[in-house]
Every structure is written in structure tokens, then in C-alpha cells.
C-alpha positions, 0 to 999 in steps of 0.5 A, spaced: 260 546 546 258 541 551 262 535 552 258 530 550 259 526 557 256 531 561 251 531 558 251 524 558 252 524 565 246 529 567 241 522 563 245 517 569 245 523 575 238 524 574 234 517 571 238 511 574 242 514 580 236 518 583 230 515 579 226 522 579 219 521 578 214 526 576 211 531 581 218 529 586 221 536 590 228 536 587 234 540 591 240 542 587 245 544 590 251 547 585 256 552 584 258 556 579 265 552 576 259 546 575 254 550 570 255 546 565 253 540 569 247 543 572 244 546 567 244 538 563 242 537 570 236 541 570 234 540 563 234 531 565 230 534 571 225 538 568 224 533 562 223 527 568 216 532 571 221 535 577 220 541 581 227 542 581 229 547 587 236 550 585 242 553 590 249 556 587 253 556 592 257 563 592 266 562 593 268 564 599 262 565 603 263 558 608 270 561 609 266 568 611 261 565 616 266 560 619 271 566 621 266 572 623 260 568 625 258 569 632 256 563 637 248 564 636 250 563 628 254 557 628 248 555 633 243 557 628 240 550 623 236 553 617 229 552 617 229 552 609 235 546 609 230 543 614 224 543 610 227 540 605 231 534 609 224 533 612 220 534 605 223 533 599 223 527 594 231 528 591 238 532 593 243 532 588 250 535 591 254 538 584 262 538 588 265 544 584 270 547 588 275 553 586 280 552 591 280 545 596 284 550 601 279 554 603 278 553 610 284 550 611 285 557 616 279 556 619 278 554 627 276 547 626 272 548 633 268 553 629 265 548 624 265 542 630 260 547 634 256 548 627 256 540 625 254 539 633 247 544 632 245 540 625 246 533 629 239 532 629 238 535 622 243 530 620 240 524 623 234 526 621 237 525 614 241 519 614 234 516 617 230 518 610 235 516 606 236 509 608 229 508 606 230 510 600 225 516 602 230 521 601 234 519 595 241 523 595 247 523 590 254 526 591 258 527 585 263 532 583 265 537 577 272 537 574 275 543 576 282 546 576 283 546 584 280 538 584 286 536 577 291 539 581 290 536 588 290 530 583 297 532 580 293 532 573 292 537 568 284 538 567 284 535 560 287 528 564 283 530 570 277 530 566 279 524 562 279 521 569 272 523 572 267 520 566 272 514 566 271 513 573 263 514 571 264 508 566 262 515 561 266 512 556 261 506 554 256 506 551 251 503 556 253 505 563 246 504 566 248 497 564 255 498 567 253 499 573 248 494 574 253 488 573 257 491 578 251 491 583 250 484 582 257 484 583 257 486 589 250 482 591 254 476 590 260 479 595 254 481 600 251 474 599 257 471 601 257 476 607 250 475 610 249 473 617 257 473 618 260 475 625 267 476 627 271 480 623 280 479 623 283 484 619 291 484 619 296 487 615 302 492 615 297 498 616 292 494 620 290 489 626 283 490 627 278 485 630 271 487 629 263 484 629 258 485 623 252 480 627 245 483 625 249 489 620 247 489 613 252 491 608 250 495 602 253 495 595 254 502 591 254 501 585 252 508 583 246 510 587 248 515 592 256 517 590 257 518 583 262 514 581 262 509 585 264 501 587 264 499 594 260 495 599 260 498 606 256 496 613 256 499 621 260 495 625 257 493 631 259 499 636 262 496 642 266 490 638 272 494 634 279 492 639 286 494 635 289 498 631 290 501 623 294 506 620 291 510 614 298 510 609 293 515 605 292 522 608 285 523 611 282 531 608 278 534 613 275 541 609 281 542 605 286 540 610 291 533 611 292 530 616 297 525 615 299 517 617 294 517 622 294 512 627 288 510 631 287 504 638 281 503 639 279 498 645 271 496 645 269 501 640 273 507 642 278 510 639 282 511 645 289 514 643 290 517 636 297 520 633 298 523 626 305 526 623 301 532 621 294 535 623 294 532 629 291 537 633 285 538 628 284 529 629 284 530 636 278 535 635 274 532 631 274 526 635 272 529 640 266 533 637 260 529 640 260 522 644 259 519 638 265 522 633 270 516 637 267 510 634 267 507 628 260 509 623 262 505 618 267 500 614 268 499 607 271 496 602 273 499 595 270 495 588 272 499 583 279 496 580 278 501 574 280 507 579 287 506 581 291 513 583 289 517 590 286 524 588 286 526 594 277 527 594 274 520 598 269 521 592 274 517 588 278 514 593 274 510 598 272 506 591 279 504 590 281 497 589 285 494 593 283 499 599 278 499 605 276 505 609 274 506 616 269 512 618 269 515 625 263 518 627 256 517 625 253 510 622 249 509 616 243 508 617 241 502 612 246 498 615 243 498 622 249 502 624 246 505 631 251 511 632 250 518 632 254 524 631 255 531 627 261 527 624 262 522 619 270 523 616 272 517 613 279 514 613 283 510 607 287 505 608 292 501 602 290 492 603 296 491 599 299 486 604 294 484 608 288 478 609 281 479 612 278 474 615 271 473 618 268 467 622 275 463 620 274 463 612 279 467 608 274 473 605 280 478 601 287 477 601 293 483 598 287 487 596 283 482 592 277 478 594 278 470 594 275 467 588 270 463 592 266 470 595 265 472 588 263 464 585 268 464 581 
């Protein structure tokens, strides 16, 4: 029997986050753990008047390619995946995976040159979906591997994923419209703001947001969501951050990472563990040593790590840094095959933005929301 939750789900995915409409071309991008979901994915789609265009990953096929595929392959961009970035209406991901450590014995250098040959392709994609062109969402499908990442068992873990949803209520569109309005108030406050002060025991970091626009997420293109974002201006960031939580990068952690950044770049980095693959990604492209984004975690309903940045960068009490490429929404101008972002715990911390105290140990001053 489905759970009444997916089904319910599939109704927020397909009519609140991607809003399809009659006669829109819809990519549904799945795998075999998730059927449940796809299928009530499928049925909302079709109800909505979609064409819906389906692809159901087969297990173990990227860990295939990245260890046999020879230099014209890893080099080769999809003509099909390119007709649909550049065509279609609404992209749905389903993340369903069986095993999280999949690549973890794979050449990282290997999926670097891939990530660099699809660049444009990419960009191409950020651009359409920052004018809402392109409608795009990301969520995930409770699944062993992901519960025990979580150390949850898959009841609890299940559990996790609807509530972090807002599933559990009886209107969960109207949910997460309040949080939206939420967050409209703290980018409200935010709006025409320049220099930024952050300071902490993981962090000391200046950096300027003149002429960036913050975004909220409250549901639109992640799913479960809560945070608000932005692209700091490129050149602006000077300083220091620890991330006190590992940062994964296709199933591999890299721990307690440190970044120095000075004029934008990342100029000296070091972490306890998966330092080499850090090094690498940084070096990706010229754009994979500055920062593409920075956010701030809204949902205070979402308060462990699971070690999946779906859930994670929504933390309360968090904020999170993304190297590579900007969103383009924000008015971020940097461009890269890389966007791997960075969490770090606020417990001990303030933010402060052209002299005015904005957030401190974790929670927004009461002024920033109009309380």
C-alpha cells in the first residue's frame, strides 16, 4: 500500500514546486528505489496536462563509465540532455541512491574532466532556471543507504524525510508559503546591504553582497527546503572558515576542512581527511576556487546532520559556502563545472552587515524579522 505521504508529496513536487502546466515538456529523472514515488509523480504530471519524459537510472552504470570510459567519453555532452536543458519546460531529480559510496574508488580527476566538458551546458541551465525558464527541483526518496548515512533506521529516516517536508500537516502548500514570507522579511532587511562581517569559532570572513539579490527557498527548487542565499561579489571574500561538518563530494568525505581566501580565491586549503580530492576540485576550472554562493539555513524543524546537503544546508542555526559556480538569480557572475557546497555550525558566532548586528549563535536578531 503507498504511503499516503508520497502520495502527498508527488501533489506538492508536481502542482506548488514546479507548478506544471498543460502541453509543458517534463524530464523525470529517477531510479528504481524511488517507484513509489515516481509513479505518484507521474500520475500528478499527467493529470496537470505534462508530456512527461522519463529516465530511470540503472545502479552502478556512473561508477562504470568513470572507471572505463576513455578521454573522447568523458569529453562527450549528450545531445539528447542538451535538447532538454535547452528545451523543455520542468526537471525533476528523484535522489534514490542504494549505495552513497559508490565512487568513492573512482579517479576524481576522471569526473573533474567530465564536469569541465558540460560547463557550458550547465551554465546554460543556471541561466534558464534564474528566469524561471527552466523550472527545476531536487528531492530525495527514503532509501536504506541514505538512513544509514543518517545513522537512522529507514522507519525513522522515513519518518525524517515527510516531516522535513511539512507532509505531517494538513496543508503543507500553505506551510510553505509562511516560511516564504518568512524569508521575504529577512531578504527585506538585507536588500541594498554591502559589506558583510562573520566571526566565529569556525569562521572569520569578510565579504560583500552590493548589487546581489538573495533568494528564499522555501520549496521551490529543493524539496525540503528552508534557506536564503545569494553570490557574493567575486573578488570581495578575505579570510578564513572552517567547515566543522564533513563536506561529501559523490559519496566521499572530506573532513574539517579549512579555506584562506584572499580577493575571492581560495588561496590555501588543508583538511584532516580527503585533502588531495579538495585540492583537486578546487582546481577544476578557474572558477572552482571562488565562492558561488552563500547561504543561510532556515528551517529550525531539520536539527541533526545526515550527511545529504539536501537537508543539511537548510539547518538552523547553520550557514553554508559553495565553491564554484554562482547562482544565477543572484546576479553571482562566476562560472564553473563545479558547485560543491560547505557547511558550517554558527553556534558561537555573529553576522554583522554594514555595522548592524544581523544573526547571532545561530538565530536571527529579532529586528531582521519584525518582531
Amino acid at each position: 500500500m503507498t504511503d499516503p505521504r508520497v502520495k502527498k508529496l508527488a501533489q506538492v513536487l508536481v502542482n506548488y514546486s514546479l507548478e506544471l502546466q498543460p502541453g509543458e515538456q517534463f524530464y523525470l529523472q529517477t531510479g528504481p528505489l524511488a517507484n513509489e514515488l515516481s509513479l505518484a509523480v507521474y500520475e500528478e504530471a499527467v493529470k496537470a496536462g505534462a508530456h512527461v519524459f522519463t529516465r530511470c537510472a540503472i545502479p552502478g552504470t556512473d561508477e562504470i563509465f568513470f572507471k572505463y570510459a576513455r578521454d573522447e567519453q568523458l569529453d562527450y555532452v549528450s545531445p539528447l540532455i542538451t535538447y532538454i536543458v535547452e528545451n523543455f519546460n520542468a526537471h525533476l531529480i528523484i535522489g534514490a541512491d542504494e549505495n552513497t559510496r559508490a565512487l568513492s574508488a573512482v579517479d576524481s580527476t576522471r569526473q573533474q574532466r567530465a564536469s569541465r566538458a558540460s560547463a557550458a551546458l550547465f551554465s546554460t541551465m543556471l541561466e534558464r532556471i534564474a528566469r524561471r525558464d527552466y523550472k527545476w527541483c531536487y528531492t530525495v526518496y527514503p532509501t536504506n543507504a541514505y538512513a544509514m548515512e543518517a545513522d537512522m533506521s529507514l522507519s525513522d529516516y522515513r519518518d525524517f524525510v515527510f516531516q522535513a517536508g511539512l507532509l505531517h500537516l494538513d496543508d503543507p502548500v500553505e506551510a510553505w508559503r509562511q516560511e516564504g514570507e518568512r524569508q521575504r522579511r529577512i531578504i527585506g532587511w538585507l536588500d541594498g546591504r554591502d559589506q558583510v562581517t562573520i566571526k566565529g569559532a569556525n569562521i572569520d570572513l569578510r565579504l560583500s553582497i552590493k548589487g546581489r539579490r538573495f533568494v528564499g527557498a522555501s520549496g521551490k527548487e529543493n524539496f525540503p527546503d528552508g534557506e536564503v542565499f545569494t553570490g557574493p561579489v567575486e573578488e570581495s571574500v578575505n579570510g578564513w572558515v572552517r567547515f566543522s561538518y564533513p563536506a561529501i563530494f559523490s559519496g566521499r568525505e572530506v573532513t574539517n576542512i579549512e579555506l584562506w581566501f584572499e580577493d575571492g580565491k581560495v588561496v590555501k586549503e588543508q583538511a584532516d581527511k580527503g585533502g588531495e580530492l579538495l585540492t583537486g576540485l578546487l582546481n577544476t576550472d578557474s572558477g572552482a576556487r571562488y565562492l558561488g554562493e552563500w547561504g543561510i539555513g532556515t528551517n529550525y524543524g531539520i536539527q541533526r546532520f545526515t550527511k545529504n546537503m539536501l537537508f543539511d544546508e537548510k539547518i538552523g542555526g547553520t550557514i553554508h559556502l559553495a565553491v564554484g559556480a554562482s547562482l544565477r538569480e543572484t546576479g553571482g557572475q562566476n562560472e564553473s563545472g563545479l558547485h560543491w557546497d560547505m557547511l558550517c555550525d554558527m553556534a558561537e558566532s555573529e553576522i554583522v552587515i554594514d555595522g548592524d548586528l544581523f544573526y547571532k549563535n545561530g538565530k536571527f536578531v529579532p529586528g531582521v524579522l519584525g518582531e
